[in-house]
C-alpha positions as a printed Julia matrix, in Angstrom:
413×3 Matrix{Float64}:
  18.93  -22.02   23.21
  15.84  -19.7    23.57
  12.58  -21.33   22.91
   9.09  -19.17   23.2
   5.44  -20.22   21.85
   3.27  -18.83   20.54
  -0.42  -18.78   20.11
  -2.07  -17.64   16.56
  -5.42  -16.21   16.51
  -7.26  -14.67   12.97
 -10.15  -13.02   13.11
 -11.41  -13.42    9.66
 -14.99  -12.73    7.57
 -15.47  -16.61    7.17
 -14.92  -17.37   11.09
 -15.63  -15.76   14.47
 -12.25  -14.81   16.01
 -10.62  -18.04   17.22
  -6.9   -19.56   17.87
  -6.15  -21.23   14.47
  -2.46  -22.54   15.1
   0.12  -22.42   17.48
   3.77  -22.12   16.93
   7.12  -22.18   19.27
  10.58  -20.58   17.72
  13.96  -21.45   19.0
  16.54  -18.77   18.97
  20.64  -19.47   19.42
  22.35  -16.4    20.52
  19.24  -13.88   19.22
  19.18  -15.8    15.99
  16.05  -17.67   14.83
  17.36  -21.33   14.17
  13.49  -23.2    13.81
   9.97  -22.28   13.77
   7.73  -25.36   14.36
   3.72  -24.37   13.08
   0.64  -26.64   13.71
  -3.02  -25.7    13.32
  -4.97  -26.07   16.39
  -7.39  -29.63   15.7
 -10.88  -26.53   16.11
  -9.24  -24.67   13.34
  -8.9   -27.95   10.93
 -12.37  -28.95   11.63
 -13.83  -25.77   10.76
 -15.7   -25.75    7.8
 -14.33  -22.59    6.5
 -11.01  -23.05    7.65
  -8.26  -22.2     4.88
  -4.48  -22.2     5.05
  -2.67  -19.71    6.03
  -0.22  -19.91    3.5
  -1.03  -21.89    0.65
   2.37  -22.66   -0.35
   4.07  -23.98    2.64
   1.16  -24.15    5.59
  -1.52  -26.62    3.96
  -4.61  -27.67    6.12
  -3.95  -30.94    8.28
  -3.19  -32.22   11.6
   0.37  -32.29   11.46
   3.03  -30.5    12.69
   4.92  -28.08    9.58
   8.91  -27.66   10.5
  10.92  -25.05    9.02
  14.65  -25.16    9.76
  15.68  -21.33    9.33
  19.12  -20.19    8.45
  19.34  -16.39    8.51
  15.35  -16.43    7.04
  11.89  -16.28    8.96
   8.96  -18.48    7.88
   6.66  -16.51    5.6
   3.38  -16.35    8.31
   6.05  -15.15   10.83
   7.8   -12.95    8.5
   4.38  -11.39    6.94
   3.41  -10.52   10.47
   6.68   -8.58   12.17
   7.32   -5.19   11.4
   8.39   -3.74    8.01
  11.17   -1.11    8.19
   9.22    1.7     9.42
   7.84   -0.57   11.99
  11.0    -2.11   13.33
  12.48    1.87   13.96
   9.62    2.3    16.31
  10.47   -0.52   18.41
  13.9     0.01   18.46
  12.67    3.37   20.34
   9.64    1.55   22.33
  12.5    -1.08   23.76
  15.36    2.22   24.53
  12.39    4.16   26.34
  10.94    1.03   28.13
  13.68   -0.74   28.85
  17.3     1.59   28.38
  18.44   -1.52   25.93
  19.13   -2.31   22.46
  16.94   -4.09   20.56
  18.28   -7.38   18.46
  16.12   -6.87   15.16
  17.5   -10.31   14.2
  15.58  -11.69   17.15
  11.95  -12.51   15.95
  11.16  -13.47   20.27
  12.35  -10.23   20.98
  10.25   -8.23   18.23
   7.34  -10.63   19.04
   7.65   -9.78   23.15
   7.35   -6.15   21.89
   4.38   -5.67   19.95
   1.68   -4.6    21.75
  -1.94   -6.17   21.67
  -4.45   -4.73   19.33
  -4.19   -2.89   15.71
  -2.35   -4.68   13.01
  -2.94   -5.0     9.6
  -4.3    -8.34    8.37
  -6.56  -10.94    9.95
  -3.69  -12.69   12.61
  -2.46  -11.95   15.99
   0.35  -13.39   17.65
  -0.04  -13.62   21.54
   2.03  -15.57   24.57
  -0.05  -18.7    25.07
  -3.35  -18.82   26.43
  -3.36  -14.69   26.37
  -6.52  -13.53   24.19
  -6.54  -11.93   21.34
  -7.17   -8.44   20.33
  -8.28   -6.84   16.82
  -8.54   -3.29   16.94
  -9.04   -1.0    14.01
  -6.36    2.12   14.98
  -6.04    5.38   17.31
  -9.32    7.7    17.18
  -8.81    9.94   14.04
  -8.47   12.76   16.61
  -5.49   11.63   18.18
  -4.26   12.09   14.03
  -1.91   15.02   14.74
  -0.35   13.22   18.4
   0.39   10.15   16.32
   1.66   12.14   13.29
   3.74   14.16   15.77
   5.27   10.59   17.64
   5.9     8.86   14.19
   7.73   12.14   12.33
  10.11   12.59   15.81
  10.8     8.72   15.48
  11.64    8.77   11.77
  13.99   11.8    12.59
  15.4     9.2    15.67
  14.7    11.94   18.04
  13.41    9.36   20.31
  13.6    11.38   23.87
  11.07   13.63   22.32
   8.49   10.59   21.92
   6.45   10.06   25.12
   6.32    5.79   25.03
   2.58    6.43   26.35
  -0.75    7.61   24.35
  -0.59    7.95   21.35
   3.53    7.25   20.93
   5.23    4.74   20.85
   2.89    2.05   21.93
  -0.14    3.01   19.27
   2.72    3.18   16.29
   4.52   -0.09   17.23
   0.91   -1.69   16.85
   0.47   -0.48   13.93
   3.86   -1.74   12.41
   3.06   -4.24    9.48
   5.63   -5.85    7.0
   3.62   -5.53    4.31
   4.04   -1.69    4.24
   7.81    0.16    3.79
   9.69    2.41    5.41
   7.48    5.59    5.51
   6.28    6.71    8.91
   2.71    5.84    9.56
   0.17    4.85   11.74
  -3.45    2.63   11.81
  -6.52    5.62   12.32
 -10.31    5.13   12.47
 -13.31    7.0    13.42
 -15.46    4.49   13.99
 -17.0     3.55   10.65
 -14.28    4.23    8.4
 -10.07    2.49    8.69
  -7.45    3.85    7.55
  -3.85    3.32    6.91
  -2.08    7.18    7.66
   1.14    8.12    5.87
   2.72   11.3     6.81
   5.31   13.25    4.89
   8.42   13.08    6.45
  10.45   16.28    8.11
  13.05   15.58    5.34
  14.38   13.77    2.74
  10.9    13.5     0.6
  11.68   14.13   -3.14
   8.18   15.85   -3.36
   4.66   16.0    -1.37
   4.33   12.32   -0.73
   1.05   12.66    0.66
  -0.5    14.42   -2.3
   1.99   12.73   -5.17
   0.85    9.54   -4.06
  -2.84   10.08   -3.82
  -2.37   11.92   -7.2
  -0.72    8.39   -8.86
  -3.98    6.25   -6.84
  -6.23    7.99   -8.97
  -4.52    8.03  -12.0
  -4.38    3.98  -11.37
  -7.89    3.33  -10.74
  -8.86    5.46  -14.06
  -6.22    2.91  -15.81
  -8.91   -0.5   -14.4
  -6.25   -1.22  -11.89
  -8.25   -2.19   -7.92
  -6.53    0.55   -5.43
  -7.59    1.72   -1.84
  -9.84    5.14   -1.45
  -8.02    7.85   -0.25
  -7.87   11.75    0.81
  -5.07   13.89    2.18
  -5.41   15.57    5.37
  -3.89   19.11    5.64
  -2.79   21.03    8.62
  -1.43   18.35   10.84
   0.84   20.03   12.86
   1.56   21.95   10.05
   1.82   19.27    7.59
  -0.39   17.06    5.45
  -1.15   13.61    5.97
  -2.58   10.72    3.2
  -5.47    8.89    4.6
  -5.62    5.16    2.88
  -9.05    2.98    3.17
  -7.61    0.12    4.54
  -8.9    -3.33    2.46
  -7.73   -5.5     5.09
 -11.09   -4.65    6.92
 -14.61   -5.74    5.93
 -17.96   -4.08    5.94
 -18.48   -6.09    9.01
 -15.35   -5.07   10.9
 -14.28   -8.18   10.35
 -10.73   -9.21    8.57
  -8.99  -10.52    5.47
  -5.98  -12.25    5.6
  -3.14  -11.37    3.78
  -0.14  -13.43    2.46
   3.31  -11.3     0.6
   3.76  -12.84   -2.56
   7.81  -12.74   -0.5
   6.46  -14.73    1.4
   5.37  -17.5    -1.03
   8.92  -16.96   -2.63
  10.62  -18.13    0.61
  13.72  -20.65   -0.09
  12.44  -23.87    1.77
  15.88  -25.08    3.11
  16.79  -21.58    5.13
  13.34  -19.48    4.6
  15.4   -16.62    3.75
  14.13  -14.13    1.06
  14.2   -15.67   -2.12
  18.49  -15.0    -3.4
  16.54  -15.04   -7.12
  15.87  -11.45   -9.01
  12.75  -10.47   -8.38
  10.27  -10.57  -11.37
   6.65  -10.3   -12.52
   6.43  -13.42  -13.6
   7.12  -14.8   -10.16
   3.59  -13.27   -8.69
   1.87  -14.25  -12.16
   3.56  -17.96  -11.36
   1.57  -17.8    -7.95
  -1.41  -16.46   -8.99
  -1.94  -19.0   -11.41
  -1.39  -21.4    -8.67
  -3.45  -20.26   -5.68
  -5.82  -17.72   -7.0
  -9.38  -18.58   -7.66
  -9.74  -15.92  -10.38
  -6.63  -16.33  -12.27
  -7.67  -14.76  -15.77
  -8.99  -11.3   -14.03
  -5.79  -11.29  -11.62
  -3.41  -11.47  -14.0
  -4.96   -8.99  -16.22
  -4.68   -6.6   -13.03
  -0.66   -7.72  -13.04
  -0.48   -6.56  -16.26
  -2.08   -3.63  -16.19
   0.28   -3.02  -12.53
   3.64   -3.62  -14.55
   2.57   -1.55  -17.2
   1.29    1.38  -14.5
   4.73    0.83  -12.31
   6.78    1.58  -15.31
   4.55    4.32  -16.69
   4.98    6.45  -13.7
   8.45    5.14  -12.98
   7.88    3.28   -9.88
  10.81    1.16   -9.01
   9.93    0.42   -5.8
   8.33   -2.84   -7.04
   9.35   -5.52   -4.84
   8.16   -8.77   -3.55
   6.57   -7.48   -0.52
   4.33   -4.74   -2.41
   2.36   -7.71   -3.91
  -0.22   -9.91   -1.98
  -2.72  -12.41   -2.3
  -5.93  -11.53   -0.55
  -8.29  -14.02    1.42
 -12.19  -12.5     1.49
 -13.97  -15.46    2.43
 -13.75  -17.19   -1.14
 -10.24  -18.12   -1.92
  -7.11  -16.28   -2.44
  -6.53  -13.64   -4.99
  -4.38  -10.74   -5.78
  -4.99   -7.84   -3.27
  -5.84   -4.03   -4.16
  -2.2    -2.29   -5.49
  -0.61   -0.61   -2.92
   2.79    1.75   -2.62
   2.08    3.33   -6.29
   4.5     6.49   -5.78
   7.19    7.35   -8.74
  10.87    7.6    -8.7
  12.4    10.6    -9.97
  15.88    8.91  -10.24
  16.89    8.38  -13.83
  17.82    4.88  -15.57
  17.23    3.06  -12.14
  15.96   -0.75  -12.57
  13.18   -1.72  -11.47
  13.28   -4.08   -8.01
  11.23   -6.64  -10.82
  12.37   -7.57  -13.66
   9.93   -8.9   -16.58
  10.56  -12.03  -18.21
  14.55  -11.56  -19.28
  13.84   -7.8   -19.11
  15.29   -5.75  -15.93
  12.32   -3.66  -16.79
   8.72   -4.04  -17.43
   7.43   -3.19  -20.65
   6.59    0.84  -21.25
   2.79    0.73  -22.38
   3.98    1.98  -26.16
   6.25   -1.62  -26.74
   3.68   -3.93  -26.09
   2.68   -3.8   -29.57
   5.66   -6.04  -30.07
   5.2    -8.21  -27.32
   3.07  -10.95  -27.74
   1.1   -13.17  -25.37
   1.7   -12.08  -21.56
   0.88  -14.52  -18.79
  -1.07  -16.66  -21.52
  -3.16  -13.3   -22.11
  -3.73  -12.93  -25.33
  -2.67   -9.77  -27.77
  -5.76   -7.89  -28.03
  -6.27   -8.18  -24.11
  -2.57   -7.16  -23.95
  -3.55   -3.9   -26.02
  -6.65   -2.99  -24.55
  -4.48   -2.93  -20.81
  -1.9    -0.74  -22.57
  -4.56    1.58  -24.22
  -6.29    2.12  -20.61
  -3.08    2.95  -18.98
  -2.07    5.28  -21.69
  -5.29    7.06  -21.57
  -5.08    7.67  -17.91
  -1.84    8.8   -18.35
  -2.66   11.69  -20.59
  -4.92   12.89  -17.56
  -2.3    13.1   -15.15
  -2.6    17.26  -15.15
  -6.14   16.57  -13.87
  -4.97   14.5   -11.44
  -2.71   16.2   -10.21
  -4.42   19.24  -10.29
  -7.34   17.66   -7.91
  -4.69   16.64   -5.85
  -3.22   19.99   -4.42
  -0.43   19.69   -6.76
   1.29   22.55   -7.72
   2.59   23.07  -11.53
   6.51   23.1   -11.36
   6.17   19.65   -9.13
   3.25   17.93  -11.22
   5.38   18.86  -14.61
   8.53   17.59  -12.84
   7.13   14.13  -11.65
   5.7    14.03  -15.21
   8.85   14.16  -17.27
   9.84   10.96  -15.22
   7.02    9.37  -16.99
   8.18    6.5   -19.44
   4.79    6.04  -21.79
């Protein structure tokens, strides 16, 4: 048996940067077998202390036990790499130490994260180590961290130097909220950003400017999405630039929570074996969010958007709830890029639907998420309406005409 502890710091807008909880996980043959949490007695006291997770990790002196069968707690979960982020380590641990790394091992992913940039307000460090919150690499290291992250997605690892601006800076940048697309934490100074790059190969289209493209049609639709701009002639290659809303004004952070991680089954905190559907984030919304009218209107407009633009990717880990000081609520959409596979499902289903609803059928829908009909409409009308602009959109987006008119006929209005 492996045990390790841990010490969990957040640096968020309603506190100065402090140790909030601590937590040890016990491992049997690289496999996580319990995670024990308890809030440091400092943290409790605090005034403007919340939970961490306000399903399963309520304020209180006591100790929180989760018995884990092939599943990770949802703070630990939330916090290791996604996909993307879990290739880069598997090259940081071959260049640093010539082994294999056990993805199934949450110590071993832990041990190799390094200090500093992360998305979200937490930080995981060995006890009595001090925290760090950094916003990212200087923007102009951009094209040496674009250069690391496209040689790791190809797995041409003994290209990467494990130094710099390589391995090091992208494995501290690995979040689980994100996906599987290279990318990398930037700043330059004033301004955060999340980078995507386009990959070498294997992109349907020019993710960078497709997506961008999509985040503008979205905000003209009412729905809350990051600022962003696309970056050309990095290394030859274009690279989105996303605002990050994890960061205040202040430099300070918010704390983030994966609606998969509220989903967690409670006797093996594995991902949730259920389908996947919208009703599931309006269910915790309209538990834990302090604005639950205005956040579910955003969910509706987001299903409706999704399937306009034929965005399948919707899964449990592209929605969060979003802490800013006053309570949770749902965060900015994120990951808005379409499909151009035909009759795919959708990763969330709606109501007994594997689809949500195409903005023309809600006329025969009725209330949504105890939203009434004309409210229903009026999101349906909006999304439409941006819709018919996507040639603008696109157009202001570098887009060329064949690929605009071909993402377009994947369109489902």
């Amino acid at each position: 048996m492996t045990r390790a502890r841990f010490d969990i710091h957040l640096d968020s807008t309603v506190t100065e940067v402090l140790q909030a909880a601590e937590c040890v996980i016990e491992e049997e043959e690289g496999l996580v077998r319990r995670v024990d949490f308890r809030y440091t007695p400092g943290y409790v006291e605090n005034p403007s202390a919340f939970p961490l997770d306000p399903k399963r990790l309520t304020l209180g002196h006591g100790e929180t036990r989760f018995a884990c069968a092939g599943g990770l707690p949802g703070f630990v979960d939330d916090y290791l790499p996604d996909a993307w982020g879990r290739k880069v380590l598997t090259a940081l641990a071959w260049h640093r130490h010539g082994k294999r790394l056990n993805l199934n091992s949450a110590i071993d992913l832990l041990a190799l994260i390094p200090p500093g940039s992360r998305i979200g307000a937490l930080c995981f460090t060995p006890v009595g180590d001090a925290a760090r919150f950094e916003p990212g690499v200087p923007i102009s290291a951009l094209a040496e961290a674009e250069r690391a992250a496209v040689q790791v997605d190809a797995l041409d690892w003994e290209s990467v130097e494990p130094n710099e601006v390589g391995l090091t800076h992208l494995a501290a940048a690995a979040s689980s909220v994100g996906g599987a697309r290279p990318k990398s934490l930037v700043t330059d100074g004033e301004t955060h950003y999340l980078a995507k790059f386009n990959r070498l190969s294997g992109d349907p289209y020019n993710n960078a400017r497709v997506e961008i493209a999509c985040l503008e049609m979205a905000r003209a639709a009412g729905l809350d999405v990051a600022q962003g701009r696309v970056v050309e002639g990095v290394n030859g290659r274009e690279v989105l630039l996303l605002e990050r809303f994890d960061i205040a004004a202040d430099g300070h952070r918010h704390h983030l929570v994966t609606v998969n991680a509220l989903l967690k089954e409670k006797s093996s905190q594995r991902d949730s074996g259920l389908p996947f559907r919208y009703d599931d984030v309006a269910e915790s919304l309209s538990r834990y969010s302090v604005a639950i009218k205005t956040d579910l209107e955003q969910l509706v407009r987001l299903a409706l958007f999704n399937r306009v633009i034929n965005n399948t990717d919707d899964h449990a880990r592209n929605f969060s709830l979003i802490h800013r000081g006053d309570g949770y609520r749902l965060s900015p959409a994120y990951d808005l890029v379409p499909s151009l596979a035909v009759g795919e499902y959708h990763a969330a289903a709606f109501g007994y639907d594997p689809r949500p609803p195409r903005p023309s059928e809600v006329p025969r829908i009725g209330k949504v998420f105890g939203l009434s009909k004309p409210r229903i409409h009026a999101c349906a009308e909006e999304v439409l309406t941006a819709l018919d602009g996507w040639p603008r959109f696109a157009d202001e987006a570098g887009l060329g005409e064949s690929e605009s008119k071909r993402i377009a006929d994947r369109f489902n209005p």
